[in-house]
C-alpha positions as CSV (number, residue, x, y, z in Angstrom):
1,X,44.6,20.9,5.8
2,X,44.8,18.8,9.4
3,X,41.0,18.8,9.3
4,X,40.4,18.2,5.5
5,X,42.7,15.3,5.9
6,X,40.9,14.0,9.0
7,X,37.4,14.2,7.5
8,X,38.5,12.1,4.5
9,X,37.5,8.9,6.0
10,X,34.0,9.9,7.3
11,X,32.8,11.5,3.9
12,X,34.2,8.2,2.3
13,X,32.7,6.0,4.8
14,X,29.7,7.4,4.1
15,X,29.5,8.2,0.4
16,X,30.5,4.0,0.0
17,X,28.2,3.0,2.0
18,X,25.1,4.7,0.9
19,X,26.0,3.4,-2.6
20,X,24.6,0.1,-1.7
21,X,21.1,1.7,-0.6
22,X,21.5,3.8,-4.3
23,X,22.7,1.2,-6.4
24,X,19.3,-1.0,-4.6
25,X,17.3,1.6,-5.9
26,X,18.6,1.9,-9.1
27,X,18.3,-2.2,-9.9
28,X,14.8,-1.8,-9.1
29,X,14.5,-0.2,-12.4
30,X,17.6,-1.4,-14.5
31,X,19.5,-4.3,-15.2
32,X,23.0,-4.7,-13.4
33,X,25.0,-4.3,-16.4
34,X,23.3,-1.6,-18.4
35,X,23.7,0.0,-14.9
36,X,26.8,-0.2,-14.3
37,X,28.1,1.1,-18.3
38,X,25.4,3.9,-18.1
39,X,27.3,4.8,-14.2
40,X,30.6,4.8,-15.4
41,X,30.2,6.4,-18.9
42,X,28.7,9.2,-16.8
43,X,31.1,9.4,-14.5
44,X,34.1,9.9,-17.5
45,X,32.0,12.5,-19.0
46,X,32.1,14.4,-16.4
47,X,35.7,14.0,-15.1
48,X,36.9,14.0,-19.1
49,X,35.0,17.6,-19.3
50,X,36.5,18.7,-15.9
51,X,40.0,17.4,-16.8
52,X,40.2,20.0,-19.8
53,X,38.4,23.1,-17.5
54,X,41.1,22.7,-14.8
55,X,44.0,21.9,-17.6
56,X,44.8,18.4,-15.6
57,X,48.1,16.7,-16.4
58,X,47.4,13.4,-18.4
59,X,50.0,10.2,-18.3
60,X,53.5,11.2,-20.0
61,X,54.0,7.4,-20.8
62,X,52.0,4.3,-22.2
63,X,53.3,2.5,-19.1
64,X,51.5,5.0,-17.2
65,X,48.5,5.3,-19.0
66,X,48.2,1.0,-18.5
67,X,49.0,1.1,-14.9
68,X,46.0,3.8,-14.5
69,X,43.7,1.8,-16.4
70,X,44.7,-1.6,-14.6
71,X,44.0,-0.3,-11.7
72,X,41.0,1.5,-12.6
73,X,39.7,-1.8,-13.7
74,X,40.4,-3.8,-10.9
75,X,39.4,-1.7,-8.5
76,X,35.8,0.0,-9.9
77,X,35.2,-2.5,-12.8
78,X,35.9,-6.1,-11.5
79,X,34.8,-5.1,-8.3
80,X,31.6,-3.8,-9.4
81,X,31.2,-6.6,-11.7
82,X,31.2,-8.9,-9.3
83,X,29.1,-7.6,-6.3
84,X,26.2,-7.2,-9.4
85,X,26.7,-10.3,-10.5
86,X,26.6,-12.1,-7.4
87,X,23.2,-10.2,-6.3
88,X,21.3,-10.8,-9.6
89,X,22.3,-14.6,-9.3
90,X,21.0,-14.5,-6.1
91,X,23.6,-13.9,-3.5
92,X,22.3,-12.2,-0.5
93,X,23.1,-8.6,0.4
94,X,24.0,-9.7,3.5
95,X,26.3,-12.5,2.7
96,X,28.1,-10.5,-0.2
97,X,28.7,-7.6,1.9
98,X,30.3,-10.3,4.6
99,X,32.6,-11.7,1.9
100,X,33.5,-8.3,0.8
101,X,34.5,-7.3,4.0
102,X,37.3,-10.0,4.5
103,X,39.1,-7.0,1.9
104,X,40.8,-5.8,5.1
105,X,42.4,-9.2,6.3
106,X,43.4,-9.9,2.8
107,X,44.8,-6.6,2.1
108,X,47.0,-6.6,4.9
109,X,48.1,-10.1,4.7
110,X,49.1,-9.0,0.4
111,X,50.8,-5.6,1.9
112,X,52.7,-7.5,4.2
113,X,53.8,-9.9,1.9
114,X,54.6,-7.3,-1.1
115,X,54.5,-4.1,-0.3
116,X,56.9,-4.8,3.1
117,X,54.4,-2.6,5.7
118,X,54.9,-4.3,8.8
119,X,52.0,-5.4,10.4
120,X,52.3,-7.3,14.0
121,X,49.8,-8.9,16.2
122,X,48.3,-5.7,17.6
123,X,46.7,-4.8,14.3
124,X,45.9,-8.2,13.1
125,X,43.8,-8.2,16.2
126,X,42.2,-5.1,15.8
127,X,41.2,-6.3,12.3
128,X,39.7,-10.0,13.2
129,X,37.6,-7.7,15.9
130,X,36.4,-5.4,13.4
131,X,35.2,-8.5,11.0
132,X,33.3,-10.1,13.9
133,X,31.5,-6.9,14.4
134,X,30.8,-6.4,10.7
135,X,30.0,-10.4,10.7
136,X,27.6,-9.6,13.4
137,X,25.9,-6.8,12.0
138,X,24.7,-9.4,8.3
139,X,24.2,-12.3,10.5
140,X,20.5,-11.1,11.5
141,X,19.6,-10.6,7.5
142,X,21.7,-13.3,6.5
143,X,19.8,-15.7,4.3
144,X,20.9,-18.7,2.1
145,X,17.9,-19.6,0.3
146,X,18.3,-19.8,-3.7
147,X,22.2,-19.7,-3.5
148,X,24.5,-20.5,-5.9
149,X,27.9,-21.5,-6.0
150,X,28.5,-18.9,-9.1
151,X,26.7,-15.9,-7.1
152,X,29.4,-17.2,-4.5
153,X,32.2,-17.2,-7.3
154,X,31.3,-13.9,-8.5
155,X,31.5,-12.1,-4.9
156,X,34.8,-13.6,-4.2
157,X,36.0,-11.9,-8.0
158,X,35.0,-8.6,-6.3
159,X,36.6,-8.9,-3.7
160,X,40.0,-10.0,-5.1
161,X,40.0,-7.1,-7.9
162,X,39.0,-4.8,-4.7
163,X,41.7,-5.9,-3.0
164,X,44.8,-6.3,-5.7
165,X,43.2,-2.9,-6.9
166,X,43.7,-1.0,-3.8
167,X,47.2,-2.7,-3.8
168,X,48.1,-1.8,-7.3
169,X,47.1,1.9,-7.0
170,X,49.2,2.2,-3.5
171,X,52.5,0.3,-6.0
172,X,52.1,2.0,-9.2
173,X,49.5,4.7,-9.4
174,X,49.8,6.9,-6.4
175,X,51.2,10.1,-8.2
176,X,48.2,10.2,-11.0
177,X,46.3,13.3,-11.3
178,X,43.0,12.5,-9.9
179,X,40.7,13.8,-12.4
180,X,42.9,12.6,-15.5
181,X,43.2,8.7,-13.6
182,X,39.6,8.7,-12.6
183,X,38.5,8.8,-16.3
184,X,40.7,6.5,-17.5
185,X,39.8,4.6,-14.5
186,X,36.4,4.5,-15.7
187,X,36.3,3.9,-19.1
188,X,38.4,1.3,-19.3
189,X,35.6,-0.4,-16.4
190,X,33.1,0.7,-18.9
191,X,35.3,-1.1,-21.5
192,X,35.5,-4.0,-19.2
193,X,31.7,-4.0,-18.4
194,X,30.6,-4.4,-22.2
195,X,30.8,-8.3,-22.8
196,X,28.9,-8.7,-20.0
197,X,26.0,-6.9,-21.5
198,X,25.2,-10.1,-23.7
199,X,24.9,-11.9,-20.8
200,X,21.3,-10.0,-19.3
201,X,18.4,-9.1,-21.1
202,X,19.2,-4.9,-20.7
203,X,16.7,-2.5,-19.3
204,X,15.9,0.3,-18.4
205,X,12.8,2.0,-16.8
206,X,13.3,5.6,-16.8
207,X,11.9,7.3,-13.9
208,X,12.8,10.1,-11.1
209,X,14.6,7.3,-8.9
210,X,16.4,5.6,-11.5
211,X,18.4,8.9,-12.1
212,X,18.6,9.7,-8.5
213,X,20.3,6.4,-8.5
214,X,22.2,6.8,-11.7
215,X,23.8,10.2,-10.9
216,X,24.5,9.6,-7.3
217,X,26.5,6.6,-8.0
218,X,28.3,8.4,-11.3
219,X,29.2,11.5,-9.2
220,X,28.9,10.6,-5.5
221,X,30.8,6.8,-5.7
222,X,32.5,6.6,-8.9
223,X,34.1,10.2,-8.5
224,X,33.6,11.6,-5.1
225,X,33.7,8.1,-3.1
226,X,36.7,6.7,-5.2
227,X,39.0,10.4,-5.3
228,X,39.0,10.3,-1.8
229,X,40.1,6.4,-1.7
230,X,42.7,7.2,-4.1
231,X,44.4,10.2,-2.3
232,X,44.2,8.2,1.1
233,X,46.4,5.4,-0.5
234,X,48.4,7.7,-1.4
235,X,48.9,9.1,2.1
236,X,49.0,5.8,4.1
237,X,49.7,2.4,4.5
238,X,47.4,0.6,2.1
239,X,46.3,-1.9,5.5
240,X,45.1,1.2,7.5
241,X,43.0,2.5,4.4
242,X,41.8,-1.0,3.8
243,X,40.7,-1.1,7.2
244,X,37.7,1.6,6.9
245,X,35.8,-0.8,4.9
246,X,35.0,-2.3,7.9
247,X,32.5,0.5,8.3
248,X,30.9,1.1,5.0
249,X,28.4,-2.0,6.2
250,X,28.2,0.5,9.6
251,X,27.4,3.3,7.2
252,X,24.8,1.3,5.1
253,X,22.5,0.0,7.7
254,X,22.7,3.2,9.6
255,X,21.6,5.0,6.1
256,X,19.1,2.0,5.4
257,X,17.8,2.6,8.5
258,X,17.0,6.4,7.7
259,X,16.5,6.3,4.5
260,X,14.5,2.8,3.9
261,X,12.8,2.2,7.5
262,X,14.7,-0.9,7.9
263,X,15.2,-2.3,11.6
264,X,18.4,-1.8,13.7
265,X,18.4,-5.0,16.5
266,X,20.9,-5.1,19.8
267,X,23.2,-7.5,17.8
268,X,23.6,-5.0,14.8
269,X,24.5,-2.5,17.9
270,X,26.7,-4.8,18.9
271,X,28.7,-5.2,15.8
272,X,28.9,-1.9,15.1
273,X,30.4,-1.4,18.3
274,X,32.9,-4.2,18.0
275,X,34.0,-2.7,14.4
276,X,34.4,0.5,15.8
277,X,36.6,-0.4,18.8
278,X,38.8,-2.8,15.9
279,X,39.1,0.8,13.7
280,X,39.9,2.8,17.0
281,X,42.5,0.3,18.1
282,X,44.3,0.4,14.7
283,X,44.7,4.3,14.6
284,X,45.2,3.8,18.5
285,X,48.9,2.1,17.7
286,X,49.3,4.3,14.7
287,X,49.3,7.4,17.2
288,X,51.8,5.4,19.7
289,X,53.9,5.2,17.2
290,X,53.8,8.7,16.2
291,X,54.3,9.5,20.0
292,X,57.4,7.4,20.2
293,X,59.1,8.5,16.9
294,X,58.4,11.9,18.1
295,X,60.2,11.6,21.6
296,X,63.4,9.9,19.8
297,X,63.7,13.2,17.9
């Protein structure tokens, strides 16, 4: 169990991150909103079916069932929303994946303020090192041309429902049964996703890619990715967890880079090792304090 609950965070890290390299290959051949229903739809399908096979618990209470699908729909739906949004009105990748990464900062300061985790100047530091290095590792493919001031609003959207999403699970949903909360999780973002499909002109070119892309992201990010975020909320402080998206940019360019030939410079080296040394620093005083609560004992 020690090592299941230690790989958590790489197999997250890295499911998360290549989504952006899958959900790039899928929008080659879809529209961002018929995407996005078709991904999630999927992904209750299968969780629905597995639900009944492994005779899950469901919510005992409408209040329950609300919370699930609040949070489902912050945290998958408006999030997704967004960063789609924001990319088809011409946000870059870089830039929107900078913006999304202040999650960490923001978390913490919410989970400080309403959650009562304490949070001193130790791990506040950590964190503004980590977002230099992930600031570092856009900066060489960040480009401005052909932005928007919506593209900007829409990437800040995802990141607030990422970030009172995470928060809201860690409050109210941390008990729920994962199979049972992940597809009412997704179906109400499918639900949520629906208006917008009057705003695009929807299609879809079906090919061998485009289903890569489409399963991947139903079973690999919306149910693998997004299990594994759930049951690390419910083990720790919602800051710490928040803190590994620092490395899902880490994790895309190193996939990209595999994956899609694209170039890794000195200063992309040098962010990743910034963001690395800001992660290791934060589970550095998390062990410290293990140490010290151990010795009182």
């Amino acid at each position: 169990m020690k090592y299941l609950s230690m790989s958590m965070p790489f197999v997250f890290i890295v499911l998360y991150g290549s989504g952006f390299v899958f959900t790039k290959m899928g929008l080659e051949f879809s529209s961002p909103m018929i995407f996005l229903v078709l991904r999630f739809l999927l992904a209750f399908l299968i969780l629905f079916i597995l639900s009944f096979i492994l005779k899950s618990s469901w919510p005992q209470t409408q209040k329950e069932f609300i919370h699930i699908s609040i949070a489902g729909s912050l945290t998958v739906g408006t999030f997704s929303i967004g960063v789609y949004l924001a990319l088809f009105y011409g946000l870059s990748v870089a830039l929107c994946a900078l913006i999304i990464s202040l999650q960490p900062l923001f978390v913490a300061f919410l989970a400080q303020k309403y959650l009562k985790e304490r949070i001193n100047a130790y791990v506040w530091r950590a964190l503004f090192i980590a977002f230099f290095g992930v600031f570092c590792i856009v900066l060489f493919k960040l480009n401005t041309q052909n932005l928007s001031l919506f593209s900007l609003f829409c990437a800040f959207i995802a990141l607030l429902g990422l970030s009172f999403g995470n928060m809201y699970q860690k409050k109210y949903c941390s008990s729920m049964n994962l199979y049972t909360g992940g597809a009412i999780g997704t179906l109400s973002s499918s639900l949520l996703v629906l208006p917008f499909l009057f705003l695009e002109e929807s299609y879809i070119i079906y090919n061998k890619d485009f289903f890569i892309a489409l399963f991947y992201m139903a079973i690999g990010v919306s149910i693998g990715a997004l299990s594994l975020l759930y049951l690390m909320i419910k083990k720790n402080n919602i800051s710490k967890v928040a803190s590994l998206f620092y490395l899902v940019p880490v994790s895309a360019v190193v996939i990209s880079y595999f994956l899609l030939d694209e170039k890794i410079d000195s200063l992309v080296l040098f962010g990743i090792f910034l963001v690395l040394l800001g992660i290791r620093e934060i589970h550095k005083k998390d062990k410290r304090i293990e140490k010290i609560n151990t010795l009182k004992l």
